[in-house]
N, C-alpha and C positions, 0 to 999 in steps of 0.2 A: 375254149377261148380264154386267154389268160383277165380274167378281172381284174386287173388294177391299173392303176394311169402312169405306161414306164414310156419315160423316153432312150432309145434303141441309136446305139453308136454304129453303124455298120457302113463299109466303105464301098465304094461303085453302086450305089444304091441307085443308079439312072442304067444301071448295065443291062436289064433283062425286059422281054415284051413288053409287061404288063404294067411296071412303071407310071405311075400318072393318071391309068384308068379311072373311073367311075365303076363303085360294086354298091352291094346291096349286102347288109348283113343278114343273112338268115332268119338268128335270133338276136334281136334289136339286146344292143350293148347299152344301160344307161338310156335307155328311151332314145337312141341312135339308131338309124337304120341303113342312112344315106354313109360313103364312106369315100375315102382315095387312098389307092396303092402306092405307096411310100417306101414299101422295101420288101426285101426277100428272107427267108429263114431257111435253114435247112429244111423243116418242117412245113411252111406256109410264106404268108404273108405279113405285113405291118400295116395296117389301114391305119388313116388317120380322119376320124370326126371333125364335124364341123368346131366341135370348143377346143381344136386344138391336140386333144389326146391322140395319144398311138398308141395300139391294141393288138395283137400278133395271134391272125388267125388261120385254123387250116382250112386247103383249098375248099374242101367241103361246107365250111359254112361261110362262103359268100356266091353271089354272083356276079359275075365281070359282066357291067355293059359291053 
């Protein structure tokens, strides 16, 4: 899980499933556990916490309500 607080320029970010979901971090980011699916990587994902931050994590450590 990348630790630091980037914001992630990426284009059709509403194109795929998972989009908009509600997950669950695995291992709680910053005392974060609660998340939303924001974007896609080649790798994973882009969650984004409630303060705002996006965090680009792989599929394995979250889980998709």
């Amino acid at each position: 899980m990348n630790k630091s607080k980037i914001k992630y320029d990426y284009d059709n970010k509403e194109d795929f499933e998972q989009y908009g979901k509600h997950c669950w971090l695995l291992t709680p980011w910053k005392g974060y556990r609660s998340a939303t699916i924001v974007g896609q990587t080649d790798k994973g994902y882009i969650v984004q916490v409630s303060s705002g931050a996006e965090i680009e994590v792989y599929p394995d450590e979250i889980e998709i309500d």
